[in-house]
N, C-alpha and C positions, 0 to 999 in steps of 0.2 A: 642949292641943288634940289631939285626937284625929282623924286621917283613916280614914273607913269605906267599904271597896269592898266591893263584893256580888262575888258569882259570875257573877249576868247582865250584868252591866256589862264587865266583863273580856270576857267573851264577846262582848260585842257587839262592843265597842270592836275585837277582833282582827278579826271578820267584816268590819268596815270597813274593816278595813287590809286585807285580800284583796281586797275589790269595788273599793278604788282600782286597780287595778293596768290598765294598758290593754288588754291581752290579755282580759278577764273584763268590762269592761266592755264591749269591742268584742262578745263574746257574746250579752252580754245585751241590746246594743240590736239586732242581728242577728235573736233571739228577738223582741222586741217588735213589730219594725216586720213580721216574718210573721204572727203575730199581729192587730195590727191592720185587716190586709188584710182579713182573714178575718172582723173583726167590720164592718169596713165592708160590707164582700160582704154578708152575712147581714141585714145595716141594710136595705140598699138595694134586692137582688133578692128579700129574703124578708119585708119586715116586719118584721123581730126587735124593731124599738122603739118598735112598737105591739100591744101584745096588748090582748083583748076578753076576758080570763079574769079571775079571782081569785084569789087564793089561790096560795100557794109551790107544791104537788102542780099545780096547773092549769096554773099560770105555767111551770116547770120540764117539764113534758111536751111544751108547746104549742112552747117551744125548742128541746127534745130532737129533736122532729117537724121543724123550718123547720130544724135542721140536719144531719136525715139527707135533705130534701129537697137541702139545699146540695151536700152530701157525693155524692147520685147525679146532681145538674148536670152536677157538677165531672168525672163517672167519664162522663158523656154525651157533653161536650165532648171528654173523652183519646180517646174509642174515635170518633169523630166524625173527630180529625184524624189517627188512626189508618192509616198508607196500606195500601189494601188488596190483597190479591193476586188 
């Protein structure tokens, strides 16, 4: 009987062993859940998960566009609560 490991297997198998660890997962759900926010925002105040286009080039523009609209909201609202002199 013969046991066969690859290369990527070992690899993975180690990567796993780092993503358990609490400190790396506490990261990455930290990442996620800022993230989230931001696709919800986009959902909600922009539309994002309804488009009217076709096409990858159409579709990826029409995103590109509702999220540089998101991105100048968000810089409207800072300078908004911004206290003035």
């Amino acid at each position: 009987m013969v046991l066969r490991v690859n290369k990527k297997s070992i690899i993975a198998a180690n990567v796993r062993a780092d993503i358990s660890t609490k400190e790396i997962k506490r990261q990455n759900i930290s990442k996620r859940t800022a993230i989230e926010g931001t696709n919800s925002s986009l959902k909600r105040s922009q539309g994002a998960n309804k488009l009217r286009v076709r096409g990858i080039t159409k579709c990826s523009m029409q995103i590109d566009l509702k999220v540089i609209g998101h991105n100048f909201k968000q810089v409207f609202h800072g300078l908004k609560s911004y206290p003035q002199e």
